[in-house]
mmCIF file of the C-alpha atoms, coordinates in Angstrom:
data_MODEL
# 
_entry.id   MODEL 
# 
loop_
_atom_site.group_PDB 
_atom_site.id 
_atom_site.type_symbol 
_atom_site.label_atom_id 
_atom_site.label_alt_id 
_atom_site.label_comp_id 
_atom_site.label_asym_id 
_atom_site.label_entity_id 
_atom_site.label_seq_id 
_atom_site.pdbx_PDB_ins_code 
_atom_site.Cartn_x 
_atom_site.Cartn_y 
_atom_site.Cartn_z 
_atom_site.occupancy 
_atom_site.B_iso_or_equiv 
_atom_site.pdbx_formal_charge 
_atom_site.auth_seq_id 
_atom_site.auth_comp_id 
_atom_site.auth_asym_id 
_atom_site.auth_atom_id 
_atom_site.pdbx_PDB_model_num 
ATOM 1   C CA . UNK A 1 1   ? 32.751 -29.054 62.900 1.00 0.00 ? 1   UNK A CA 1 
ATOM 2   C CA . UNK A 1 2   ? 30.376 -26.215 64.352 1.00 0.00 ? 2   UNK A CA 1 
ATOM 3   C CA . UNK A 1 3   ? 30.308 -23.001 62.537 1.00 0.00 ? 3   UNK A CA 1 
ATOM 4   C CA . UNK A 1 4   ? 28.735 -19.670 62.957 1.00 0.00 ? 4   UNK A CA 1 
ATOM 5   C CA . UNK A 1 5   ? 25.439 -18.912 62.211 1.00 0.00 ? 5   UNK A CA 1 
ATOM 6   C CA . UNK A 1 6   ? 25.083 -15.636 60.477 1.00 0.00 ? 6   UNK A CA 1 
ATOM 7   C CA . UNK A 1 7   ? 22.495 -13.250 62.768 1.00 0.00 ? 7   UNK A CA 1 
ATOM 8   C CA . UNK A 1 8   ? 20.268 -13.088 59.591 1.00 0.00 ? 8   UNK A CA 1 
ATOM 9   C CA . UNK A 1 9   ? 19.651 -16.823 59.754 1.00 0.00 ? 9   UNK A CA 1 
ATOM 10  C CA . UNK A 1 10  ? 18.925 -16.732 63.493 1.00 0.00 ? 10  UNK A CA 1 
ATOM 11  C CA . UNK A 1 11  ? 16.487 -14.432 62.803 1.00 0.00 ? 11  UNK A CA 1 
ATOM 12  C CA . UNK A 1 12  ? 14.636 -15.192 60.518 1.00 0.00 ? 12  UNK A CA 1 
ATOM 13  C CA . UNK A 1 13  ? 10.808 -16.445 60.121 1.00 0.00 ? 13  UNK A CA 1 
ATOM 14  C CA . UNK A 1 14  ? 9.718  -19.489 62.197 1.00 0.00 ? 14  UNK A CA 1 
ATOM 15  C CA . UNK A 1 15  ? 7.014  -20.545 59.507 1.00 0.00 ? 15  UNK A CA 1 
ATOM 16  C CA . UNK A 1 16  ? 9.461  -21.484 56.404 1.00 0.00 ? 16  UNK A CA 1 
ATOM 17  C CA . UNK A 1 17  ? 8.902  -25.151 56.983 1.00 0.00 ? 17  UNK A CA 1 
ATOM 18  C CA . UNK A 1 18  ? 5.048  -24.851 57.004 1.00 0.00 ? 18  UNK A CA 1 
ATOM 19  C CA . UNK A 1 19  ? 5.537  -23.265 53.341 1.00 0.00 ? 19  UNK A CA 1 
ATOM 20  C CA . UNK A 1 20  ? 6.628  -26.582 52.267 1.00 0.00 ? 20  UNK A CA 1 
ATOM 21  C CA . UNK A 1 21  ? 4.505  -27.248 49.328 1.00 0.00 ? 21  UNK A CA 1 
ATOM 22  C CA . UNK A 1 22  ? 4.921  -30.790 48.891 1.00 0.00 ? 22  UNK A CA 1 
ATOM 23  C CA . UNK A 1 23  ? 3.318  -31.468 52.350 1.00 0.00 ? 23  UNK A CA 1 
ATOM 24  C CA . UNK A 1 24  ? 0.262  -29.604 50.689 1.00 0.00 ? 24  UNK A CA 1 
ATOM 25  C CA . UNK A 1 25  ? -0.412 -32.139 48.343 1.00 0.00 ? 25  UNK A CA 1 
ATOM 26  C CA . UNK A 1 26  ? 1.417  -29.395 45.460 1.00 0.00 ? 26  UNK A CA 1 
ATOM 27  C CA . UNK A 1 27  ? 4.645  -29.924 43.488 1.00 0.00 ? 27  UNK A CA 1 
ATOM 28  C CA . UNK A 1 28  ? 7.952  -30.463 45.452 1.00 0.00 ? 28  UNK A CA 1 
ATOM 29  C CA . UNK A 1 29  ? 9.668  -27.593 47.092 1.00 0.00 ? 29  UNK A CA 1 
ATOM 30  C CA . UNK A 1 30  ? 12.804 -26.872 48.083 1.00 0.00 ? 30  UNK A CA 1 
ATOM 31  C CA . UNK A 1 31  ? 13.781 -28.670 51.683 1.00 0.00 ? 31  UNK A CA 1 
ATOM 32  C CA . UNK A 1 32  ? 16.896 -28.605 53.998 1.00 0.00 ? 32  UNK A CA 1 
ATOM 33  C CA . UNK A 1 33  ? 16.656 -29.308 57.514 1.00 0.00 ? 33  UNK A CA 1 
ATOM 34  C CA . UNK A 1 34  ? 20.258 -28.299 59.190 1.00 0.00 ? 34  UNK A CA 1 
ATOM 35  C CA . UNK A 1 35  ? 21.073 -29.875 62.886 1.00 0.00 ? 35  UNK A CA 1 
ATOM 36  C CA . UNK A 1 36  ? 23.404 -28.472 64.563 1.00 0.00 ? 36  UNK A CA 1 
ATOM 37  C CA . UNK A 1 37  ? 24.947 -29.881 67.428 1.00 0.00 ? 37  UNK A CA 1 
ATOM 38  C CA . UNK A 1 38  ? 28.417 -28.866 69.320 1.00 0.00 ? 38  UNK A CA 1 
ATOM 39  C CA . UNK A 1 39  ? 29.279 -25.816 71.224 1.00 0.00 ? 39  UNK A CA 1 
ATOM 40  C CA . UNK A 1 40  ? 29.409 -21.877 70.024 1.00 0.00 ? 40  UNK A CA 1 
ATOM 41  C CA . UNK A 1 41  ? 32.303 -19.238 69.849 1.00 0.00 ? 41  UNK A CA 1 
ATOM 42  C CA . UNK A 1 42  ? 31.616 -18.999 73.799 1.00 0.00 ? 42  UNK A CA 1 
ATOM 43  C CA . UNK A 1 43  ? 32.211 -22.567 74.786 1.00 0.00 ? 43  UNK A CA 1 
ATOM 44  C CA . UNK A 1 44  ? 27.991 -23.038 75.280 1.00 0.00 ? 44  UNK A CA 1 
ATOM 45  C CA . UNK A 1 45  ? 26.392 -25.983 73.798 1.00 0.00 ? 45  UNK A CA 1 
ATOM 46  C CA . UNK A 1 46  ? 24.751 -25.265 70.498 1.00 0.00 ? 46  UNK A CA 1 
ATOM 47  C CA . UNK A 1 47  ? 21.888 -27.676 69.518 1.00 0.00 ? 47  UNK A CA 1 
ATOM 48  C CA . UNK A 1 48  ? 19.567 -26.317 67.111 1.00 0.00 ? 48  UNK A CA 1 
ATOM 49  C CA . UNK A 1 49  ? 17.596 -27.196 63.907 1.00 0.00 ? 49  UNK A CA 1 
ATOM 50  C CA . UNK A 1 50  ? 17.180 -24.511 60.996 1.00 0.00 ? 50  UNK A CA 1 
ATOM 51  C CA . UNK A 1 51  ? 15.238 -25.007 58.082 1.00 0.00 ? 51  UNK A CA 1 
ATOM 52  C CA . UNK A 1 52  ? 15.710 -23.563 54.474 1.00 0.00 ? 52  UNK A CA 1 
ATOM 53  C CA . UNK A 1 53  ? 12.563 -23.231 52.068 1.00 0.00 ? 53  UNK A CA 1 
ATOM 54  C CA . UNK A 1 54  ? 11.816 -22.438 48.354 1.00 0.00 ? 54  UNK A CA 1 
ATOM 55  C CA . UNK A 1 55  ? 8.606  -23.162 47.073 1.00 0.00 ? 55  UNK A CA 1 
ATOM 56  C CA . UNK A 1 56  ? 10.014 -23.187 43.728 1.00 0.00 ? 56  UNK A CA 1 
ATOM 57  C CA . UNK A 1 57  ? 12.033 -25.691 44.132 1.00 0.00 ? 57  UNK A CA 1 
ATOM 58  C CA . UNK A 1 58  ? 15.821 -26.797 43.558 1.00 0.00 ? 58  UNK A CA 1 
ATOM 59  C CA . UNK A 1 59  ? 16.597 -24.424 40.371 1.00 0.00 ? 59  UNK A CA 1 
ATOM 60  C CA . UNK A 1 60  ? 16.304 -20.908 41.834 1.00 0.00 ? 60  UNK A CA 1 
ATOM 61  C CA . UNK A 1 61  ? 18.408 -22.019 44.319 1.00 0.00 ? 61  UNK A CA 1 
ATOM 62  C CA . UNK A 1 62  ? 21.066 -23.938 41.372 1.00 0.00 ? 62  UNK A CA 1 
ATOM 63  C CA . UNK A 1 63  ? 21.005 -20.712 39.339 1.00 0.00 ? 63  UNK A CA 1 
ATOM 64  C CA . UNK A 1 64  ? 21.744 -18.338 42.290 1.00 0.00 ? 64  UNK A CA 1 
ATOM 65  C CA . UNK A 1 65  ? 24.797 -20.624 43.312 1.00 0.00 ? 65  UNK A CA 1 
ATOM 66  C CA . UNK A 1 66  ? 25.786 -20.156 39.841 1.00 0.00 ? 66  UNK A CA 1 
ATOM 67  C CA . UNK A 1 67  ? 25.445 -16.947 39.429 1.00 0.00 ? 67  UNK A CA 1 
ATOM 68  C CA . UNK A 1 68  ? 26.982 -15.957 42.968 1.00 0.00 ? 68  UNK A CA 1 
ATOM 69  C CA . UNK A 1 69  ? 30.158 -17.727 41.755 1.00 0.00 ? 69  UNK A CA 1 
ATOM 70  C CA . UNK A 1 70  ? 30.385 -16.109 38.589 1.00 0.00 ? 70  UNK A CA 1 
ATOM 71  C CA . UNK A 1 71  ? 29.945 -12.554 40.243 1.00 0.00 ? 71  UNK A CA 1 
ATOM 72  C CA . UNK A 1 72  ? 32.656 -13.668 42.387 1.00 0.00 ? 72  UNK A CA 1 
ATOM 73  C CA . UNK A 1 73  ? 34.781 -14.634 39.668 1.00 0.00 ? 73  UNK A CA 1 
ATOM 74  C CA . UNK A 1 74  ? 34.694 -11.923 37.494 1.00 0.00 ? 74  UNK A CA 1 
ATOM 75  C CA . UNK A 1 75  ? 34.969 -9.580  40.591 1.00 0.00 ? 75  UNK A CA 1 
ATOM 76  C CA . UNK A 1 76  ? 31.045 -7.814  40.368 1.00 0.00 ? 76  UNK A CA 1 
ATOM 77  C CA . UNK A 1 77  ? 31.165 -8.321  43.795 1.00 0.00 ? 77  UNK A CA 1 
ATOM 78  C CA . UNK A 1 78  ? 34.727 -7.660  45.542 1.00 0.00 ? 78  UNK A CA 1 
ATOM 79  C CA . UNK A 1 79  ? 38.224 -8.072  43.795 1.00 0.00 ? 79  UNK A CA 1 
ATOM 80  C CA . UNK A 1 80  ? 38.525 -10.878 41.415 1.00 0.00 ? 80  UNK A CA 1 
ATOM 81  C CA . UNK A 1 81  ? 40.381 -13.783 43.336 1.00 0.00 ? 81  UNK A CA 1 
ATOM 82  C CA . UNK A 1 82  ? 43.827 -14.881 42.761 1.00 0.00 ? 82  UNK A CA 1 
ATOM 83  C CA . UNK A 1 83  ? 44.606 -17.806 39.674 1.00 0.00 ? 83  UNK A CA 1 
ATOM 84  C CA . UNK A 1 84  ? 43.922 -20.789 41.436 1.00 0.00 ? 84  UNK A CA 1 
ATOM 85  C CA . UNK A 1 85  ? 41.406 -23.775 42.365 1.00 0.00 ? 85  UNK A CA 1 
ATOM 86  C CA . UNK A 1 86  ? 38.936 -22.451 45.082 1.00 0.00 ? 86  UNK A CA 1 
ATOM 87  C CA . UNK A 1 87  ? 35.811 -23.488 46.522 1.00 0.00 ? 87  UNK A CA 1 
ATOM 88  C CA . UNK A 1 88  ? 32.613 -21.537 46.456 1.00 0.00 ? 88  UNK A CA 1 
ATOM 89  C CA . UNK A 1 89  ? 32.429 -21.630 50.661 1.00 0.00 ? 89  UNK A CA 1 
ATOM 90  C CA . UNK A 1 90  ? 35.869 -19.674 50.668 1.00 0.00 ? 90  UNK A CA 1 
ATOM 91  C CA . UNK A 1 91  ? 34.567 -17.007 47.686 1.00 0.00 ? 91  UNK A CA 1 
ATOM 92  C CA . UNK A 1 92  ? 31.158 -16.092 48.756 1.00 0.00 ? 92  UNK A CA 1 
ATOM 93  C CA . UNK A 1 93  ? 30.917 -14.385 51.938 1.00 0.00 ? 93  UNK A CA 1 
ATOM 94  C CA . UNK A 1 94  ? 27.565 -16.343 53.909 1.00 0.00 ? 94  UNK A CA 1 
ATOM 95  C CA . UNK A 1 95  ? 25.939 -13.041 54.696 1.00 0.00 ? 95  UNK A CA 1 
ATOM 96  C CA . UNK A 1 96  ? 25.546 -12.205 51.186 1.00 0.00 ? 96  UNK A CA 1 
ATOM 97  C CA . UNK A 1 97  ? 24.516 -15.211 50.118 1.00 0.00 ? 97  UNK A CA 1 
ATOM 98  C CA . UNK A 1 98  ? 21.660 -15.379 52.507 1.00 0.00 ? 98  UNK A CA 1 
ATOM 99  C CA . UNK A 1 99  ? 20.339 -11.549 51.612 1.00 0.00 ? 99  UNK A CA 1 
ATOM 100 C CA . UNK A 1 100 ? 20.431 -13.171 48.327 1.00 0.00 ? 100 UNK A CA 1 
ATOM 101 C CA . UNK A 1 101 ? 18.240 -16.506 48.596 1.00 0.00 ? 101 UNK A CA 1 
ATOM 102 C CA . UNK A 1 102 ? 15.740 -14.210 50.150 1.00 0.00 ? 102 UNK A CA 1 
ATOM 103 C CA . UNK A 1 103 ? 15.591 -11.835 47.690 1.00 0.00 ? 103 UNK A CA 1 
ATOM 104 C CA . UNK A 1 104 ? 15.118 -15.391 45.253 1.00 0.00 ? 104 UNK A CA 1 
ATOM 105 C CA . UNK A 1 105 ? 11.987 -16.427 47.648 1.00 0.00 ? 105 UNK A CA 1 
ATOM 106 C CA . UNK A 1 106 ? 14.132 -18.796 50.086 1.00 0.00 ? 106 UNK A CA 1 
ATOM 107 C CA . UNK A 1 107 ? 13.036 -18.915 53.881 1.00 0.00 ? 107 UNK A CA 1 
ATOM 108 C CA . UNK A 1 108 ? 15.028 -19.882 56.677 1.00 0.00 ? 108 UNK A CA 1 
ATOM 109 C CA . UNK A 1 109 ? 13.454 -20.483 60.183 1.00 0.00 ? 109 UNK A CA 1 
# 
């Protein structure tokens, strides 16, 4: 399954990856590489590789999941949703969540 890729990802730095601590010789960062292959919203192939960074590692990124789901929840950030069993992807709008890992230190390229 091929989904959009929010314009703010697309655009972001190219040199994310070279932040990667660990390959300094420093304590482990933070590492996702993200392939995607398939075709766009236009019918185009899509093949492209995308890279998320913290240089703090896995917890800033744990504890802004966390806290992005709880906002949700308790409506600080849109209406509270309906009683019910939902998944964080169908809460937290992408968008948002991205402005948010950067403002935590995350890099995408």
């Amino acid at each position: 399954m091929t989904r959009a890729i929010p314009a703010t990802v697309g655009a972001a730095s190219r040199t994310a990856c070279s932040e990667a601590r660990r390959r300094r010789g420093e304590p482990a960062s933070l590492e996702i590489r993200i392939d995607l292959d398939g075709t766009d919203h236009a019918g185009d192939h899509l093949d492209r590789t995308h890279h998320l960074v913290h240089p703090a590692g896995q917890r800033p990124m744990t504890a802004l999941g966390i806290a992005l789901g709880a906002e949700r929840l308790l409506g600080l950030n849109g209406t509270p949703p309906t009683p019910g069993i939902h998944t964080p992807e169908s809460l937290i709008d992408p968008n948002y969540a991205v402005e948010r890992m950067r403002e935590v230190g995350a890099k995408f390229s």
